[in-house]
C-alpha positions as CSV (number, residue, x, y, z in Angstrom):
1,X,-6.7,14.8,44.7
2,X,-4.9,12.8,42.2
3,X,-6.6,12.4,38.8
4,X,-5.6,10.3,35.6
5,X,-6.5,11.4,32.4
6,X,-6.7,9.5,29.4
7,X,-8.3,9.5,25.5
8,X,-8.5,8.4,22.2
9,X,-7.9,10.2,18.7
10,X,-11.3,11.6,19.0
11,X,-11.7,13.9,22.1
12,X,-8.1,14.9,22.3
13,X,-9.5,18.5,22.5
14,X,-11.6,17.9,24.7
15,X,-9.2,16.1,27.3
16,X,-6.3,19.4,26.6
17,X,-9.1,21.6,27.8
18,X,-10.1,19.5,30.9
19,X,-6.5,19.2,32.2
20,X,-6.3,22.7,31.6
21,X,-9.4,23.4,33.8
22,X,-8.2,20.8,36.8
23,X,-5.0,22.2,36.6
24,X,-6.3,25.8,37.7
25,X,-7.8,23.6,40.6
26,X,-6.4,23.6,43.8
27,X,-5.7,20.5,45.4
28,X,-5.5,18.4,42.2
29,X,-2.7,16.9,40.4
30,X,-3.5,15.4,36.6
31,X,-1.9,12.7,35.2
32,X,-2.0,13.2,31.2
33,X,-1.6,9.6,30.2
34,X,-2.3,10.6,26.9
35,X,-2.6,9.9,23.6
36,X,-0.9,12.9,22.4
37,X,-1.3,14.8,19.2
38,X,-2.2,11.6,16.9
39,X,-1.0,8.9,18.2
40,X,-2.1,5.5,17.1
41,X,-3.6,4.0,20.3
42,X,-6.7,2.4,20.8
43,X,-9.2,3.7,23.4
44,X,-8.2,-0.2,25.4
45,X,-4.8,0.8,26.5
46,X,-5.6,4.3,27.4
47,X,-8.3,2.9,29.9
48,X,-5.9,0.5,30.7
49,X,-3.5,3.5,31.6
50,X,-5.5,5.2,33.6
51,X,-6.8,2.3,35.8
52,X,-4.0,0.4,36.1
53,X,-2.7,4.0,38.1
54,X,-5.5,4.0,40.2
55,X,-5.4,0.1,41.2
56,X,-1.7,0.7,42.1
57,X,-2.9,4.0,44.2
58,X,-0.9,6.1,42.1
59,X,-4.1,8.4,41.4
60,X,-7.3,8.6,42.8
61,X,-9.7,9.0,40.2
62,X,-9.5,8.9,36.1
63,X,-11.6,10.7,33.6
64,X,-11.8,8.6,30.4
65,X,-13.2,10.1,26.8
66,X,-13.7,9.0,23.4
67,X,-16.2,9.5,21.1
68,X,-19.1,8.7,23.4
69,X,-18.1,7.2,26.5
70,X,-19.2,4.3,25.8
71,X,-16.1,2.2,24.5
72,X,-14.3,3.5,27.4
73,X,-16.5,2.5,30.1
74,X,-16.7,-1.4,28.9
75,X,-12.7,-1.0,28.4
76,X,-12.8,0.9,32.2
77,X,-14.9,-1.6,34.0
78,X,-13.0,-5.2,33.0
79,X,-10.6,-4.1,35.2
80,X,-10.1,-5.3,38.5
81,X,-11.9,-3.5,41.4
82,X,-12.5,-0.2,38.9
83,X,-16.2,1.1,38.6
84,X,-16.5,3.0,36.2
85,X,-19.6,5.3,34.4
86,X,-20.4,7.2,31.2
87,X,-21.9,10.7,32.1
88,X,-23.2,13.6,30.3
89,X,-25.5,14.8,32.8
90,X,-24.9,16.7,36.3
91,X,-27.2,14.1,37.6
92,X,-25.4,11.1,36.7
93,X,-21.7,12.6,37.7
94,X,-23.5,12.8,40.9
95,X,-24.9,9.6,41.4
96,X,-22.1,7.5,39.6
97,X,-20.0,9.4,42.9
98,X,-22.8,9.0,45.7
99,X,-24.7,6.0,44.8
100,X,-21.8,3.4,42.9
101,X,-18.7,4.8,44.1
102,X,-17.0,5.6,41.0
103,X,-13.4,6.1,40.6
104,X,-13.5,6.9,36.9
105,X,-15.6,9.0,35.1
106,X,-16.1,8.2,31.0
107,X,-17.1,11.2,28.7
108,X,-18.1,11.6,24.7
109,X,-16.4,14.3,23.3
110,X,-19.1,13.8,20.3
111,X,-21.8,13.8,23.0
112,X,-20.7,16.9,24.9
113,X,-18.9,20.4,24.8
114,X,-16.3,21.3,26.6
115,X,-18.6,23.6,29.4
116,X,-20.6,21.0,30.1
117,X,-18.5,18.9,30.5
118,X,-16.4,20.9,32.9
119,X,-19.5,21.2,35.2
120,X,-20.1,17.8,35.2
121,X,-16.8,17.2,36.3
122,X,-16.9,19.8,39.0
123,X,-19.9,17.5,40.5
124,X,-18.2,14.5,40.4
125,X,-15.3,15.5,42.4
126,X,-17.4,17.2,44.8
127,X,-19.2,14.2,45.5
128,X,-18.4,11.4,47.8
129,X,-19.8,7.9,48.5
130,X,-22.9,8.2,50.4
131,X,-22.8,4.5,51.6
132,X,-26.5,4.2,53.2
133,X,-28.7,2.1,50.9
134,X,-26.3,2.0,48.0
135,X,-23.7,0.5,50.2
136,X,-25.0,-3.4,50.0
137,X,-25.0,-3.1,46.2
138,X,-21.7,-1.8,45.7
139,X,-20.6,-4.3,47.9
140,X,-22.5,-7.2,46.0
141,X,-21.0,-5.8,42.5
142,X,-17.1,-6.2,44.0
143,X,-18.5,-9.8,46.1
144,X,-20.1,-10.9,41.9
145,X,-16.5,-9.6,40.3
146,X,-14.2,-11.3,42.8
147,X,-16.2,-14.4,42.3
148,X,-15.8,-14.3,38.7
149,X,-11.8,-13.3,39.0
150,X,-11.6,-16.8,41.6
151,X,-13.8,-19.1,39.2
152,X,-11.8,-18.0,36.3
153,X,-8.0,-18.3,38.0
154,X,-10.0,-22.6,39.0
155,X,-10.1,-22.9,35.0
């Protein structure tokens, strides 16, 4: 599997240590699309990075982290065809996976330590869409967004 990998200023740390761990993973290749040391880049382009990889099928998934999650997953989900969720539970990782198909994971590296982090990873790339009941709804969500991309390109 093919990740992207991307932060901000504040969970550097945090992001060396995960592409350490998926790199002692088999089967994965990481894509460290930075920032690096202290680089001044805001969270935007690094989400922008990471998804723009995945829309051109370059990766499979990306894992996202900044302070909390948060700014990443707005930045994460205004792109095109990218779903996106903030998770700092085992629970969540899962269901963001089996219930909304998520390609890219977003994590606060003010929010969470570096274990937990790792095994809430671990259960979002063990999990797959389930399809079943959740399938209608993810459908819907990518029906709503390329409505919205088709009235907006009308303007």
């Amino acid at each position: 599997m093919k990740i992207a990998i991307g932060c901000d200023k504040n969970a550097i740390d945090l992001k060396n240590s995960i592409v350490h761990f998926l790199e002692s993973r088999e089967n994965v290749t990481v894509a460290d699309m930075g920032i690096y040391l202290h680089e001044e880049i805001d969270y935007p382009d690094i989400a922008y990075r990471v998804c723009q990889s995945i829309q051109k099928g370059d990766n499979e998934r990306g894992i996202l982290i900044c302070g909390t999650g948060i700014g990443m997953a707005i930045a994460a989900n205004k792109m095109h065809g990218i779903r996106a969720a903030c998770c700092h539970d085992v629970y969540s990782a899962e269901r963001a996976r089996k219930s909304n198909n998520a390609q890219v994971i977003t994590l606060g590296a003010q929010v969470i330590g570096i274990e937990l982090a790792k095994v809430i990873i671990n259960e979002w790339l063990r999990s797959e869409f389930a399809g079943g009941r959740s399938f209608p709804k993810v459908k819907r969500i990518i029906e709503i967004e390329e409505s919205e991309r088709c009235s907006k390109t009308e303007l």
